[in-house]
Each structure stands twice: as structure tokens, then as C-alpha cells.
C-alpha positions as CSV (number, residue, x, y, z in Angstrom):
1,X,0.0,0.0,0.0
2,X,0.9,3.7,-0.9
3,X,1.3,6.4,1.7
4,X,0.0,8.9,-1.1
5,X,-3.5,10.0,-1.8
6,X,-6.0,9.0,-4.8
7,X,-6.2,11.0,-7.3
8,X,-9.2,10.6,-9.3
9,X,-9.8,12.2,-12.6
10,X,-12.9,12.6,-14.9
11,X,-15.3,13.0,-12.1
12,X,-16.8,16.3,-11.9
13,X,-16.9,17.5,-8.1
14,X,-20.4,18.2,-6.6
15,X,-23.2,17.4,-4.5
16,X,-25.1,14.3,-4.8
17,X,-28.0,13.4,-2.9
18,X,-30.7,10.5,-3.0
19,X,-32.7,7.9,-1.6
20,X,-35.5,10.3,-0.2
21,X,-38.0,8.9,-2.0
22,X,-39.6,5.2,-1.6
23,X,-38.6,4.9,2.1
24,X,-34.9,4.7,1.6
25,X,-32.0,5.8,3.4
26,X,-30.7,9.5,2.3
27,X,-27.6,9.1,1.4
28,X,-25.4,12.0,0.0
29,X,-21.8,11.8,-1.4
30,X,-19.9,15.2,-2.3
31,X,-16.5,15.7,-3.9
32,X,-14.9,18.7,-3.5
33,X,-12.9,20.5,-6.6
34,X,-10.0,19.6,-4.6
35,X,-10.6,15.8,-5.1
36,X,-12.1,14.9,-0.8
37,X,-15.0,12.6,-1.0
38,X,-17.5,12.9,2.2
39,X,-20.3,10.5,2.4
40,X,-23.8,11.2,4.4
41,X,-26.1,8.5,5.3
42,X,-29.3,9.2,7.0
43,X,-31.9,12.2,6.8
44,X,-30.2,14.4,9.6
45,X,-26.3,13.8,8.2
46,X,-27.5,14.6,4.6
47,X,-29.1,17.9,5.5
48,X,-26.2,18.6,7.6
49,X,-23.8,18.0,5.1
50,X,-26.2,19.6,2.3
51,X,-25.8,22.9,4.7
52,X,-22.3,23.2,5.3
53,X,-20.4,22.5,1.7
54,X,-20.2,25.0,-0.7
55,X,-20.0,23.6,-4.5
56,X,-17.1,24.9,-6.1
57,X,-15.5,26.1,-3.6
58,X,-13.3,24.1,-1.1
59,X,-13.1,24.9,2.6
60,X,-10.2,22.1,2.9
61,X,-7.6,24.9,1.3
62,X,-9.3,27.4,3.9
63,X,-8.4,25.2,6.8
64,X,-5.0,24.2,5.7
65,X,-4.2,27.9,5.3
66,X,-6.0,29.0,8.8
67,X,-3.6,26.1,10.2
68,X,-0.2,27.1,8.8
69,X,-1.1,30.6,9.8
């Protein structure tokens, strides 16, 4: 196994959300534009999640630079 990170390519980052129809589990998945994945399951994490990311714009680089700082 590698130390380094993933890289995956080809995938345009975003919010994805389903399941809230038919009595399913929410689940979302969003990839920010600096290639993170974060997965939501259930009705509460989705919305929570759905509230605090910001599509095209990542708040990883924010809190690496807040850090260093």
C-alpha cells in the first residue's frame, strides 16, 4: 500500500444526494474540486452536510491555510 493520496480524474466535483423517496436511506456523497469525497447517510447527516459544503469552492484549502497561519 501507498502512503499517497487518490487522485481521481474525470469525475466532476459536486453534491449528490438520493434515496428520499420510496422509504430509503438518504444518502449523499460530495466531492470537492480539490478531489475529498464525504459521504452522508441518514436524513439528519444529509441535511447537515447539504448545509455546510459549498460547490465549487473548497473549505479544505481554507483550513489548511487558517492552520499554517
Amino acid at each position: 500500500m501507498s502512503d499517497q493520496p487518490t487522485t481521481v480524474t474525470s469525475i466532476r466535483p459536486g453534491l449528490t444526494m438520493r434515496g428520499f423517496d420510496r422509504d430509503r436511506t438518504p444518502v449523499a456523497d460530495w466531492l470537492c474540486g480539490c478531489g475529498r469525497h464525504e459521504r452522508a447517510t441518514g436524513a439528519d447527516a444529509v441535511k447537515n452536510l447539504a448545509a455546510r459544503v459549498l460547490v465549487g469552492v473548497c473549505t479544505h484549502e481554507v483550513a489548511v491555510i487558517k492552520e499554517a497561519a
